[in-house]
Each structure stands twice: as structure tokens, then as C-alpha cells.
N, C-alpha and C positions, 0 to 999 in steps of 0.2 A: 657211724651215725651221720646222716644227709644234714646240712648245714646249711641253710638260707640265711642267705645275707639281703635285710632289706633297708639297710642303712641307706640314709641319701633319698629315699624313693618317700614319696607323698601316698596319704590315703588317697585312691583307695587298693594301688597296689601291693602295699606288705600284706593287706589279708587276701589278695588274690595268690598272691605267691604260693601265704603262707595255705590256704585252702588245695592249692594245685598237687603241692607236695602233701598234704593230709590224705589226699584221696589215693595214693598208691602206697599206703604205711598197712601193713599188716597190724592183728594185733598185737601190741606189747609192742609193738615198733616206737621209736621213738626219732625224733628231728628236733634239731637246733636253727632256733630261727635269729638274726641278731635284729634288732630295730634299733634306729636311730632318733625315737620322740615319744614324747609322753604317750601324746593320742591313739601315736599305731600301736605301740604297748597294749593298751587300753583294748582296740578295737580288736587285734589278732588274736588276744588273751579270749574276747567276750567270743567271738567264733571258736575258740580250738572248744571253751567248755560248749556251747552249745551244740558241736561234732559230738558230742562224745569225748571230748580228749581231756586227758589229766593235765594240768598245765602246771611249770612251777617258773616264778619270774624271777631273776636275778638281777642287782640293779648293779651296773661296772660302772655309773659316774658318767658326767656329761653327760646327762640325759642318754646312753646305751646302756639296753639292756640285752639280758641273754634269756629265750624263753627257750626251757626242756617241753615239747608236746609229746604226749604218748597216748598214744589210740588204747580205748580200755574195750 
């Protein structure tokens, strides 16, 4: 599984990231993205549903989270 790590990084790059890596995921493919803040949580989650993507959020503490996308 492809794993982006957008810890550290300011919106509006974890959903650029995470958008860059969405666009070469086959379906049922799946990537692990890591965020480091509430907001980009927020904003990468509202783009993976709006692709299309099934998203599941995991919260690891310190504000990191782990989000599963899968292209449906």
C-alpha cells in the first residue's frame, strides 16, 4: 500500500499530495495518507469522498491521524 506522509506540511498541500496519489490508484486500490492537523484531516477526508473514495480516519493522538482511501 503507497503511504503519504503529509505530516508537517500546511494546507493546501496534504490535499494536493493526497489528490496526486488518488489519481494513479486503480480500483479497490487503497493508500495511506498520515496528516499532522485537525484541518488537513478535515479537508483530505472532504476531497477523497468527493473523488469517489471510501475513506476511513484513525485518530494516533497528537493530533496524527492515519486516513485508509480506496478508490470505489
Amino acid at each position: 500500500m503507497l503511504e503519504v506522509d503529509t505530516r508537517g506540511r500546511s494546507c493546501p498541500e496534504p490535499v494536493i499530495m493526497t489528490k496526486n496519489a488518488v489519481s494513479g490508484l486503480q480500483k479497490e486500490d487503497s493508500i495511506k495518507v498520515l496528516i499532522g492537523e485537525e484541518v488537513a484531516k478535515e479537508n483530505v477526508g472532504r476531497f477523497a469522498r468527493n473523488a469517489g473514495c471510501e475513506v476511513d480516519i484513525e485518530e494516533k493522538g497528537n493530533e496524527e491521524y492515519e486516513l485508509i482511501i480506496t478508490k470505489k
